[in-house]
N, C-alpha and C positions, 0 to 999 in steps of 0.2 A: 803096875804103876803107870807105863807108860799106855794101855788102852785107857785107863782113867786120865787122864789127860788129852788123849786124842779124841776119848767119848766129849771132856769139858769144851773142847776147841770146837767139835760139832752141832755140840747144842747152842754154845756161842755163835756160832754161824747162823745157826736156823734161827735163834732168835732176835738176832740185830735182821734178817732178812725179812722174816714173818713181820717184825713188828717195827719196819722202818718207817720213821716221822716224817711229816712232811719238807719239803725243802723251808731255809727258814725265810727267803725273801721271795714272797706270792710274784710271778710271772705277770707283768701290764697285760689286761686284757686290752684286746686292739682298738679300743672309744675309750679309752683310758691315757691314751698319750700327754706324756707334757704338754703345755699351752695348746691344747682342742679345746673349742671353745664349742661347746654345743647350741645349736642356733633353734632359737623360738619359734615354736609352731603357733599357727592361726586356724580356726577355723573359715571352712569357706559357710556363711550363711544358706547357699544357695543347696548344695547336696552333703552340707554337714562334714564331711570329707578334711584332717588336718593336713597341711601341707608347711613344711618350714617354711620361712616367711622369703627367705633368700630366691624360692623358688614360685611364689606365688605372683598371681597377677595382681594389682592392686589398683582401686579405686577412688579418689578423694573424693568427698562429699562438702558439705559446707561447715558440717560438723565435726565428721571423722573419716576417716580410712577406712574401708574395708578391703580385706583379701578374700581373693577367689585361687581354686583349685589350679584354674584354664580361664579360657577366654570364654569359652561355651556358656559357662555359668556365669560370669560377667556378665555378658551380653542377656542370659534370660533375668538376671537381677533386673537391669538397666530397662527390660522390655514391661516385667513385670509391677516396679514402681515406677515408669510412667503410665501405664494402664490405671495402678491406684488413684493415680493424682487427678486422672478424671474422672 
């Protein structure tokens, strides 16, 4: 009687072990935090390249904004439609 029961207690073990559930409240991934607010990316026109907008250089136009990567590409935008324009 008492190996029947030590044997019940071992398969009891091994089976809450072998087939333990997940925990039941999922762990925040770390871009999951309470109020993160995730910030807009743009493309830069000039090398296609998204950069958040936070970190972009930006250009007013007459019409619109555009952002750039850097300044690099600003500047060849800027070189390039004045060249169009003549």
């Amino acid at each position: 009687m008492f190996r029947l029961i030590l044997l019940a207690g071992i398969i009891y073990v091994l089976f809450k072990w072998l087939f333990r559930s997940a925990p039941s409240t999922p762990r925040p991934r770390p871009f999951d935090q309470p109020g993160e607010q995730i910030e807009e990316m743009v493309q830069d026109p000039v090398c296609g390249t998204y950069v958040p907008l936070g970190q972009s250089v930006s250009l007013r136009d007459e019409n619109e904004t555009r952002y750039f990567c850097s300044t690099a590409c600003r500047d060849i935008f800027l070189k390039t439609s004045a060249d169009n324009k003549h």
